[in-house]
N, C-alpha and C positions, 0 to 999 in steps of 0.2 A: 544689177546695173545701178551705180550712181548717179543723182540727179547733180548737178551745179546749178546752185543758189546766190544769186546776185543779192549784195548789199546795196541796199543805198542809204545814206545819209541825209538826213534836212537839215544837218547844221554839220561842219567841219569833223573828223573824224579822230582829232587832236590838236591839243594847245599850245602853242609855242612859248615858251618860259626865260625872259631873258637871263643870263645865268647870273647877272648882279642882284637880280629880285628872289632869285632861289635861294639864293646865298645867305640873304639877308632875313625872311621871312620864319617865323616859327611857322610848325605844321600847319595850325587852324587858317592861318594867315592865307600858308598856300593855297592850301584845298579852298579856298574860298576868290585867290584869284584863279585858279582854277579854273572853279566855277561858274566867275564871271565870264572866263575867255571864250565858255561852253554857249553863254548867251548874246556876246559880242557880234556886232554886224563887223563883216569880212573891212569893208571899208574905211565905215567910220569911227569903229574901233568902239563904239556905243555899245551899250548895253543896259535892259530897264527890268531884270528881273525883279519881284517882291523878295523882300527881306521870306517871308515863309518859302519860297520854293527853292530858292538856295539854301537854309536850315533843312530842305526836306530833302534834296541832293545829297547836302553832306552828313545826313543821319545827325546833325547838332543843332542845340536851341537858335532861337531867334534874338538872343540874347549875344551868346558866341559868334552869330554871324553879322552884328551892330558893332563888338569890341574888333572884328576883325578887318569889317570893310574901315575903322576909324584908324585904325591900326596902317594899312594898305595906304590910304592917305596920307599920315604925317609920316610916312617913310616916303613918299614918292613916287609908288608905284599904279595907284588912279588917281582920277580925279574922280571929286565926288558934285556933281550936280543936283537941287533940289527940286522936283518937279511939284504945280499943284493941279488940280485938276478942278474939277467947275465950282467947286467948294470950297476951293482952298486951299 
């Protein structure tokens, strides 16, 4: 007798890709809004992952995910916000 196993999810179970931005992005690019879309709040479309935990997502340096999120920007596809925190 087989058991049924309920998923759940803590965050969306997939990303929505507008197809102008697919279009336009090289691979690293993608994977990386991707990635972003995987830490986005549903609403305000926010997101504050570290540069290491998206490099650790995409199995790529923290180097390739700096040229990619800079990349994501001057095409149009996020905006990039700077946050500091109690130091600065």
């Amino acid at each position: 007798m087989s058991e049924e196993v309920e998923i759940k999810y803590d965050i969306p179970p997939f990303v929505i890709v507008p197809n102008w931005i697919a279009e336009m992005l090289k691979p690293t690019e993608l994977a990386t809004y991707v990635a972003l879309g995987k830490y986005a709040d549903n609403k305000t479309k926010e997101c504050w992952p570290s540069l290491n935990t998206i490099a650790k997502d995409l199995g790529k340096s923290k180097t390739s995910v700096i040229t990619a999120i800079k990349a994501l920007e001057k095409k149009g596809a996020i905006k990039v916000d700077k946050r500091k925190n109690d130091r600065g």
